[in-house]
C-alpha positions as CSV (number, residue, x, y, z in Angstrom):
1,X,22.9,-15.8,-25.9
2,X,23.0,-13.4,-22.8
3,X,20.8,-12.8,-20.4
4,X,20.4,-9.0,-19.8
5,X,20.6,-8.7,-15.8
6,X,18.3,-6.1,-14.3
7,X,19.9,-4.4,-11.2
8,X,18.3,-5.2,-8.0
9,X,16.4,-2.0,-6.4
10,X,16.1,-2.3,-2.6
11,X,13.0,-3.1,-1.1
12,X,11.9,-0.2,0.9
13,X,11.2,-0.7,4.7
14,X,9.5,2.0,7.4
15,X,12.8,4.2,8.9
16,X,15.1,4.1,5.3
17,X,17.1,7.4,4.9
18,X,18.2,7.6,1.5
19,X,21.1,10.5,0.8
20,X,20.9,12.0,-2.8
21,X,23.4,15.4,-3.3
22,X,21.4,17.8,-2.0
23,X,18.1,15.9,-0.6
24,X,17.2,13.4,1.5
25,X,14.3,10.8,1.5
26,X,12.9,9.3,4.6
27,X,10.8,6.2,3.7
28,X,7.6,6.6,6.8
29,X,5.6,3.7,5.9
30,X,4.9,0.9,3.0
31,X,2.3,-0.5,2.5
32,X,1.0,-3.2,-0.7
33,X,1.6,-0.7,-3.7
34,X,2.0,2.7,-1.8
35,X,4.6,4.1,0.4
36,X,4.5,7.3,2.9
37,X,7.8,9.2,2.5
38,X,9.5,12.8,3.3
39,X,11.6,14.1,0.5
40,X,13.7,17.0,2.3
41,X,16.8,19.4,2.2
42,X,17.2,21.0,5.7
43,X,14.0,21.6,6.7
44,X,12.6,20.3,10.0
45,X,8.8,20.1,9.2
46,X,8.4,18.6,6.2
47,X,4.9,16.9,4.8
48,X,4.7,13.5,4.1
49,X,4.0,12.4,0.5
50,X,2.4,9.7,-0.7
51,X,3.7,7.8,-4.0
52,X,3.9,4.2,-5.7
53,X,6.7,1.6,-4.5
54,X,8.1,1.1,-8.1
55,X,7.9,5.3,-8.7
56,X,9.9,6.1,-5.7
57,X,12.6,2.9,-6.1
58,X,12.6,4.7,-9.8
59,X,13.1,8.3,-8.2
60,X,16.0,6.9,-5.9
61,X,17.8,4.7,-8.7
62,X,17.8,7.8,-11.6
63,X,19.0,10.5,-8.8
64,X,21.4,8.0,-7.3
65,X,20.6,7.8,-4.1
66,X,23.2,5.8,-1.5
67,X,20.8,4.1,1.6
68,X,22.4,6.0,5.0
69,X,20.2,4.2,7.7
70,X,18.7,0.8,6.8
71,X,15.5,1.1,9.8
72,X,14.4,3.2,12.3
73,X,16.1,4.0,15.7
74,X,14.4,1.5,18.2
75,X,13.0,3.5,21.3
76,X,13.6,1.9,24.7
77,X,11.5,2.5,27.4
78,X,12.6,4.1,30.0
């Protein structure tokens, strides 16, 4: 018998850039079940959208996204 392996999906932290070909996703916040995100091209407002942790791991994994920056930039004060 084998075992069928599933493949591992990130878990999705506050500051994650993911690159897809033309797009970008910026993970905002995550909460329980929900996460805040910004899906984007080149813009420089863009709304944040609200979706399912499993949906958007889904979204990532089908459009093949590679993870650029893992969290966000740490601010010093100055």
């Amino acid at each position: 018998m084998t075992k069928s392996k599933k493949p591992l999906l990130v878990p999705l932290a506050k500051g994650q850039l993911w690159k897809m070909d033309d797009k970008h996703i910026e993970i905002m916040e995550v909460g329980k079940t929900l996460t805040h995100y910004r899906l984007f091209q080149n813009q420089k407002r863009v709304p944040i959208s609200l979706g399912g942790i499993s949906a958007v791991q889904a979204y990532l994994k089908t459009n093949g996204a590679k993870l650029i920056r893992k969290t966000a930039p740490v601010k010093v004060a100055a």
